[in-house]
ZAKOL-175273 format. One record per residue (C-alpha): residue number from 1; residue in three letters; y, x, z. Coordinates in pm, 1 decimal. Layout:
% residues N
> n,res,c2,c1,c3
> NUM,ALA,Y,X,Z
...
//
This chain:
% residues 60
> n,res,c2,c1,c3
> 1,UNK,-16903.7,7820.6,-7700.8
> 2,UNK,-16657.1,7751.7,-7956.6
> 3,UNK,-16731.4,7693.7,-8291.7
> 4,UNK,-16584.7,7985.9,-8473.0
> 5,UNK,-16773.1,8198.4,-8211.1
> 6,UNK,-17087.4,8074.5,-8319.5
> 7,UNK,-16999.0,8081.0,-8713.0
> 8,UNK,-16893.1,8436.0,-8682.2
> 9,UNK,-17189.4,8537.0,-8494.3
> 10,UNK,-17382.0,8397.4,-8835.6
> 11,UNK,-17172.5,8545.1,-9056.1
> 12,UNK,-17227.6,8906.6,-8871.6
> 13,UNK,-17560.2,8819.6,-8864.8
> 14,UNK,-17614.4,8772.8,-9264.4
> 15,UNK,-17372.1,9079.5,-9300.3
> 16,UNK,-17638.2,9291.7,-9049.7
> 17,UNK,-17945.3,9175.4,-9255.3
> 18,UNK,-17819.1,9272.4,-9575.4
> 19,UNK,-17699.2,9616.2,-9435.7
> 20,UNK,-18052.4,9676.6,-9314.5
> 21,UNK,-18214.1,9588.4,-9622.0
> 22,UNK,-17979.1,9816.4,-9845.5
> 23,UNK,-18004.3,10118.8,-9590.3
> 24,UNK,-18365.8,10137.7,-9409.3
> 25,UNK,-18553.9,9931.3,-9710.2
> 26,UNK,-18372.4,10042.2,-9999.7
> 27,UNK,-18320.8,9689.0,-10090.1
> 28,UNK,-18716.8,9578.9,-10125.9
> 29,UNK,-18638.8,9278.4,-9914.0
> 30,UNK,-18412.1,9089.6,-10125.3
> 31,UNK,-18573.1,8805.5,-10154.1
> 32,UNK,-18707.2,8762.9,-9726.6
> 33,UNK,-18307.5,8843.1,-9718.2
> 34,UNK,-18191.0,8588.1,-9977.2
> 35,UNK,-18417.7,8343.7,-9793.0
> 36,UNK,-18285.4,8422.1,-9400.7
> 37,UNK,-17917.6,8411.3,-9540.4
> 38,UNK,-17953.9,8069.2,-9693.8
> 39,UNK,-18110.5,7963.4,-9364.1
> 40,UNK,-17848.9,8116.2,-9204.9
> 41,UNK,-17570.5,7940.9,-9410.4
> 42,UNK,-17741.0,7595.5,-9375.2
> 43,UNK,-17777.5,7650.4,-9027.9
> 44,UNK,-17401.2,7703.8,-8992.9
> 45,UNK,-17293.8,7443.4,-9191.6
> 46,UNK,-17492.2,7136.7,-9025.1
> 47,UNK,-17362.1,7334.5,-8705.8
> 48,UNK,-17009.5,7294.0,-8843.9
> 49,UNK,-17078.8,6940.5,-8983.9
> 50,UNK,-17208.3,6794.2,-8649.2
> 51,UNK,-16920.5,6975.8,-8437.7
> 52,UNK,-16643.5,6848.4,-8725.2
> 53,UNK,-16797.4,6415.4,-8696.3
> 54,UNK,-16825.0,6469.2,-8290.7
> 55,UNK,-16446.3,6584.9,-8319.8
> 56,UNK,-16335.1,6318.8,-8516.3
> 57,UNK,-16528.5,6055.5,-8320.6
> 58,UNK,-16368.6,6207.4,-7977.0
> 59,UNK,-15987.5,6137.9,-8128.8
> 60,UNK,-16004.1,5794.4,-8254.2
//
């Protein structure tokens, strides 16, 4: 899968959570939300970071 298919599928996802928290929880969750977003974020950036090096590697 590329990888702006899999950071946009992240990016929905953080966008989903904090949609369910405002609307069904009435924004209790915030900080189980805060939390899964930052994982979320980290997740996608060592995702990016590892796809940007093996990139770089493959061209020279």
């Amino acid at each position: 899968m590329k990888t702006s298919t899999i950071l946009f599928i992240i990016i929905i996802l953080m966008h989903t959570i904090n949609l369910i928290n405002v609307t069904l929880f009435e924004g209790e969750w915030n900080g189980i939300v805060l939390m899964l977003s930052n994982i979320l974020f980290l997740i996608a950036v060592v995702y990016f970071g590892a796809e940007f090096r093996a990139g770089r590697s493959r061209r020279g």
